[in-house]
C-alpha positions as CSV (number, residue, x, y, z in Angstrom):
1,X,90.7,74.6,81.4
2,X,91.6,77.8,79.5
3,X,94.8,79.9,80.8
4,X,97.3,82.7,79.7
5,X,100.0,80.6,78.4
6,X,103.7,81.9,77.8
7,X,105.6,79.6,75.3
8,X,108.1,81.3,74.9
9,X,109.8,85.0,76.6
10,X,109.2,87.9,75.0
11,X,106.3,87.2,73.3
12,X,102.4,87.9,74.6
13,X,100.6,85.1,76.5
14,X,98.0,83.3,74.5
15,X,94.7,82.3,75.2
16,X,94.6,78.6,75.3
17,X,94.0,75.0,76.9
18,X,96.0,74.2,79.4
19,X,96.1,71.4,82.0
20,X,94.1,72.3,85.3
21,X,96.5,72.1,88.6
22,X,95.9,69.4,91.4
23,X,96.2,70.1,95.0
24,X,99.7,68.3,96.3
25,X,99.5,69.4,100.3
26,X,96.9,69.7,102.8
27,X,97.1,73.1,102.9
28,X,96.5,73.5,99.2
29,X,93.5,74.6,97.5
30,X,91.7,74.3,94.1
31,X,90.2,77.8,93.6
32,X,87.9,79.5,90.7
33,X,89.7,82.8,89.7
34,X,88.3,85.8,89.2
35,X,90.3,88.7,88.7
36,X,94.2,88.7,88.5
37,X,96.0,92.1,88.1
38,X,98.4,92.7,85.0
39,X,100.9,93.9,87.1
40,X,104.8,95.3,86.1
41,X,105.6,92.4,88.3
42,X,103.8,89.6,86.5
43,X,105.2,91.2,82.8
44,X,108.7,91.1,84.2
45,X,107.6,86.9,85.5
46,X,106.3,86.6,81.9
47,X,109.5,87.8,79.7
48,X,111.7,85.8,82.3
49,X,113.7,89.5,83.0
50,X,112.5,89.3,87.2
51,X,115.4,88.5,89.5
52,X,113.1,85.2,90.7
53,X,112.8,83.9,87.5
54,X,113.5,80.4,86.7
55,X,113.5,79.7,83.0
56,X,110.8,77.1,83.1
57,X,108.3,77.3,80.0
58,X,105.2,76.9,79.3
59,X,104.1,79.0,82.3
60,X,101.1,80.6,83.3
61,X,101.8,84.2,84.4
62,X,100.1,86.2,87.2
63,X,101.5,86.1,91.2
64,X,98.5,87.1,93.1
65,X,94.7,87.5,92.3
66,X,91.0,86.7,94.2
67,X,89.2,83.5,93.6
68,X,86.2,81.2,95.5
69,X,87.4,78.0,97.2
70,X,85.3,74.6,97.3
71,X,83.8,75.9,100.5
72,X,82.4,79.3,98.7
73,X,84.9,82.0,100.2
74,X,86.2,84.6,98.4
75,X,90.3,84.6,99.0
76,X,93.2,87.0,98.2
77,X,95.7,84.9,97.7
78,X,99.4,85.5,97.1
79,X,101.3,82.3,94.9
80,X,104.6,81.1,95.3
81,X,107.1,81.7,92.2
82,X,105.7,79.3,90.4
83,X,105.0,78.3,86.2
84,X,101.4,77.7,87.5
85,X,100.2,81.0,88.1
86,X,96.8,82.7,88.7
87,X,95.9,83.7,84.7
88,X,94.0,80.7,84.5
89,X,90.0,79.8,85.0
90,X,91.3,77.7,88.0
91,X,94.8,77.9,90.4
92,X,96.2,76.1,93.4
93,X,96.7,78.5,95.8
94,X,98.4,77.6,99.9
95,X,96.0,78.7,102.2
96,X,98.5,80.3,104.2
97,X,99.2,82.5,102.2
98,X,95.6,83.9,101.7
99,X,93.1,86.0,103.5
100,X,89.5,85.6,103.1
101,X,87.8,88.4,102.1
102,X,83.9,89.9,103.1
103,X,81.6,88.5,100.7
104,X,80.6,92.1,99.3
105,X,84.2,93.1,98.4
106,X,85.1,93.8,94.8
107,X,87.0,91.3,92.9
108,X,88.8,93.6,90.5
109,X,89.4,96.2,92.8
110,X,91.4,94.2,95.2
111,X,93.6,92.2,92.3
112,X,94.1,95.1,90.6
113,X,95.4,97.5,94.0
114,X,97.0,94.2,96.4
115,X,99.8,94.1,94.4
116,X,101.0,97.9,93.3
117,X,99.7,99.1,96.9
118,X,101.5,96.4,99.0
119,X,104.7,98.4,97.4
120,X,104.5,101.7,99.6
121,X,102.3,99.8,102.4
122,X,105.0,97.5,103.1
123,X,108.1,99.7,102.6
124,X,106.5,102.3,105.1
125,X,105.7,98.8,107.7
126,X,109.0,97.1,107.3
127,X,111.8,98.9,105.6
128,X,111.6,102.0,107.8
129,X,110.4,103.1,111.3
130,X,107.6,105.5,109.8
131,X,106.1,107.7,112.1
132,X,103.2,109.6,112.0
133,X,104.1,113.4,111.3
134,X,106.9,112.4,109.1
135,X,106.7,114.0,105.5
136,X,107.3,111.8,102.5
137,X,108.2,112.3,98.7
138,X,106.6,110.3,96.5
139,X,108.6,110.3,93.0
140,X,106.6,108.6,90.4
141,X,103.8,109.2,91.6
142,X,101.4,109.2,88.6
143,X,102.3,105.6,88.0
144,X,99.5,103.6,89.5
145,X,101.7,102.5,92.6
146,X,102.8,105.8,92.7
147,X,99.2,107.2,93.1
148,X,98.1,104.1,96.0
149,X,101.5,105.2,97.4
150,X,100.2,109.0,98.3
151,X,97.2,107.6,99.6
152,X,99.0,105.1,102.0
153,X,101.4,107.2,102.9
154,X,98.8,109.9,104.1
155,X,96.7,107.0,105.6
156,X,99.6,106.4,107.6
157,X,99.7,110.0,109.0
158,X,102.1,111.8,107.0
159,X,102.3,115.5,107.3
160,X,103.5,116.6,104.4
161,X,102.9,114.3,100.9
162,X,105.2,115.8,98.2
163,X,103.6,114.2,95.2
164,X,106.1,114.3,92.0
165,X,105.3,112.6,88.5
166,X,105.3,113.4,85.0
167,X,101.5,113.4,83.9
168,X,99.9,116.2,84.6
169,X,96.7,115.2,84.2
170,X,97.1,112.3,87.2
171,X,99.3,115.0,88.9
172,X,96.5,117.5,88.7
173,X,94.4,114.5,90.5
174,X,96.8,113.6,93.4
175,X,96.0,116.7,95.7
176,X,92.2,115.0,96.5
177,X,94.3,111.6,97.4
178,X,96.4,113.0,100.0
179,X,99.0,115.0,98.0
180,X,99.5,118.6,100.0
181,X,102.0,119.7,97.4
182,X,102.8,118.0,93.8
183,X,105.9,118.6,91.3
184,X,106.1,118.0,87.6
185,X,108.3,115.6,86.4
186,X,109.4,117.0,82.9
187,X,110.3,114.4,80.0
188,X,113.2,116.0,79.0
189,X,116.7,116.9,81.1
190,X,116.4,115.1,84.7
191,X,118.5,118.3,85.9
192,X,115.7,121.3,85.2
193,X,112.9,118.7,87.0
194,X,115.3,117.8,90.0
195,X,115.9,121.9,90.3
196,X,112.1,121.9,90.4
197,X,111.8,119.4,93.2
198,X,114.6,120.4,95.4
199,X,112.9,123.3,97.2
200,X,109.8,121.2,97.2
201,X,110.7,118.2,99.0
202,X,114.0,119.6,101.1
203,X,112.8,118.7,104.2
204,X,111.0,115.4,103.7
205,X,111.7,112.5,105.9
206,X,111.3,109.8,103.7
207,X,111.1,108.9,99.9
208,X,109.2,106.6,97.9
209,X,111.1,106.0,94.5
210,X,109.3,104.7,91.8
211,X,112.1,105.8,89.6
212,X,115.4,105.2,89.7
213,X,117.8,105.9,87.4
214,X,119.1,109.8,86.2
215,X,116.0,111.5,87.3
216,X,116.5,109.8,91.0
217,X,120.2,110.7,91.0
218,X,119.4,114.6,90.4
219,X,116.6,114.7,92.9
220,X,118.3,113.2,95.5
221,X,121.8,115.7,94.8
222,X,118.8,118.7,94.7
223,X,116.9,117.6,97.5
224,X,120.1,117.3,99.5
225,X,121.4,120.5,98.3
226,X,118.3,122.7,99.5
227,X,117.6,120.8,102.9
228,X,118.9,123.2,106.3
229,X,120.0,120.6,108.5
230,X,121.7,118.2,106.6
231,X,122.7,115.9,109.5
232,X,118.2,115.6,109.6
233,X,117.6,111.5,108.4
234,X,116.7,111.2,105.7
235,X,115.5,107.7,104.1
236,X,115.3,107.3,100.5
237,X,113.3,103.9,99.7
238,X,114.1,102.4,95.6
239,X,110.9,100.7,95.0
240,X,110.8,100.5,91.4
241,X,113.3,101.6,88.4
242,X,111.3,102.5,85.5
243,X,113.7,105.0,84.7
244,X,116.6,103.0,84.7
245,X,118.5,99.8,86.1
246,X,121.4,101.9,87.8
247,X,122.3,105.5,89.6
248,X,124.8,107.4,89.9
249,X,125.0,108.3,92.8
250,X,128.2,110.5,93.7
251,X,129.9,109.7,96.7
252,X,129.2,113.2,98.0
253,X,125.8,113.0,98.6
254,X,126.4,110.2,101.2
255,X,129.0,111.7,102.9
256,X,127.7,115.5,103.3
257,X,124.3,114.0,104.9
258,X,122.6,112.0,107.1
259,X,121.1,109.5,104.3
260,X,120.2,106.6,104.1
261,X,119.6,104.0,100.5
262,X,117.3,100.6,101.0
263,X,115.2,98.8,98.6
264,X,111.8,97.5,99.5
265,X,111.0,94.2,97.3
266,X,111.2,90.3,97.4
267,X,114.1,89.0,99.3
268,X,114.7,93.0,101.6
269,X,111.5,92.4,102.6
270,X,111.0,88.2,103.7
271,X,108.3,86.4,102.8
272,X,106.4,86.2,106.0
273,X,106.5,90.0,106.4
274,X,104.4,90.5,103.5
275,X,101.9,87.7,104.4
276,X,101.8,89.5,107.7
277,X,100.3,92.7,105.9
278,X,97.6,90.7,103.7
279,X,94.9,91.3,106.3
280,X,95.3,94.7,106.8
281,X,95.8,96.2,103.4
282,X,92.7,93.8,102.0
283,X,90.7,95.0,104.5
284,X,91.5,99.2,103.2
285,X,91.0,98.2,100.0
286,X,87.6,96.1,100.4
287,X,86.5,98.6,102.6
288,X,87.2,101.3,99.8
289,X,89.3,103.8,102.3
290,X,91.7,103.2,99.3
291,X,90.8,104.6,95.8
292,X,91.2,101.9,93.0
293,X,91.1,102.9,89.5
294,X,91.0,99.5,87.5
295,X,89.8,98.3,84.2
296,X,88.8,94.6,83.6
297,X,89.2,93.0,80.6
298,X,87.9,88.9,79.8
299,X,90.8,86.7,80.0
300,X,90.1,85.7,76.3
301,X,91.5,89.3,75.4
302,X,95.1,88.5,77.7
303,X,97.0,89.3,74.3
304,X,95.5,92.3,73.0
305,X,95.8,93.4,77.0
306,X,99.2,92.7,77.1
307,X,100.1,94.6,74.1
308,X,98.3,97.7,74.7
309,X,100.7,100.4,75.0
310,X,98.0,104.0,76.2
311,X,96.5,101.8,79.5
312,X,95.9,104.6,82.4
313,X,94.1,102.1,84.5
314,X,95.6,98.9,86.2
315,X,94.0,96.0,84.1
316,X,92.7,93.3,85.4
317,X,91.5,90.2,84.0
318,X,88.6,88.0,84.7
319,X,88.3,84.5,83.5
């Protein structure tokens, strides 16, 4: 069968032959794939940088994707770390961790929003005791998580949505997904965007971080420094660190106020938590109450995909 094969780590998958997986277990299944998301995730499995990663080569990258079983269902299906993954004309997936999908859902649109959406969906489930009313911050959010995280977080019943990100033509976009007010994000001094956001987002229950790094150290100090009540909780949830690997955070900020610092990813957040959200987020997605924007590219093309550096959409590729 033909796969995405990484040979070696840091270079691009390559479009090649590759031996087709044989169900081991009885609750393993020999599926046809159709679309599997380029995620952050699975670029981070590829180059061997992700905290799960093993050091096993070749390997065939992708964690999650939708395919058709030997009994003609169409399955989200989530894969183990593993070096067989789902970039491939055919995968083994465990049926347990699947969910079968309505026959008239879109492919692409669920590989390519599962995985970024899950993010924000499962932080707001599991990490924290969300309630409806509560206002959130979004920061990052005209990454492509960051967007499906605005829209889950209002789906959830936030009041406020305090949508902050650095391209403003996605930020210009974000108020008809759910954002009530938005921030830019400027590419230059963390400081003069954080003085932005303070007044903003003072009084927000809750933050999604995308970012990390200098720019989520000075909105955290400026959010702090502008909010009333200081002793009011306040969660602050590090998702994802495109902005940097570390914080500094100064010892202040957790003193002088009632917050709180978790992550939301593989290992906070078990195993059986997330396959406890499958059904429900598949079923927003396939039902559309989510908005998608995905681009899918043939499987043949995984190394011209990989590369590309200008991609707005999530891509997703389709043996």
């Amino acid at each position: 069968m033909k796969a995405a094969v990484v040979s070696s780590f840091g270079s691009a998958p390559r479009y090649q032959e590759f031996p087709a997986p044989v169900p081991a277990g009885a609750d393993e299944m020999l599926v046809d794939v159709l679309a599997v998301g380029l995620h952050p995730r699975v670029r981070s499995q590829a180059n061997g940088s992700h905290y799960t990663s093993t050091g096993e080569l070749p390997l065939v990258p992708g964690i999650d994707g939708v395919g058709r079983g030997p009994d003609g269902r169409l399955r989200y299906f989530v894969l183990p770390d593993t070096a067989m993954g789902a970039m491939a004309e055919q995968t083994v997936i465990d049926t347990r961790r699947s969910v079968i999908l309505p026959e008239d859902a879109d492919p692409v649109a669920v590989a390519a929003a599962m995985n970024p959406a899950m993010s924000s969906w499962v932080a707001l489930r599991r990490r924290v005791p969300f309630q409806a009313g509560q206002d959130v911050l979004v920061l990052g959010a005209t990454g492509n998580a960051g967007q499906l995280a605005v829209q889950i977080a209002r789906l959830f019943g936030a009041g406020q949505v305090i949508a902050a990100g650095r391209d403003p033509h996605r930020l210009a976009g974000l108020p008809a997904l759910g954002a009530t007010v938005t921030v830019p994000l400027g590419a230059g001094d963390a400081g003069d965007s954080a003085d932005r956001l303070g007044p903003a987002a003072a009084e927000v229950d809750v933050v999604l971080d995308y970012l990390w790094g200098e720019p989520a150290a000075a909105a955290m100090i400026a959010v702090l420094t502008h909010r009333a009540d200081r002793g009011r909780p306040l969660t602050w949830i590090e998702i994802g660190s495109v902005a940097g690997a570390t914080a500094a955070i100064p010892s202040a900020a957790l003193r002088q106020a009632r917050l709180q610092i978790v992550g939301s990813g593989q290992g906070s957040v078990g195993t059986g938590e997330y396959l406890a959200e499958l059904h429900s987020l598949t079923e927003a997605i396939a039902a559309g109450t989510i908005n998608v924007d995905a681009r899918a590219v043939p499987l043949a093309n995984v190394e011209a995909a990989w590369t590309a550096t200008d991609a707005k959409h999530r891509v997703v590729l389709i043996p």
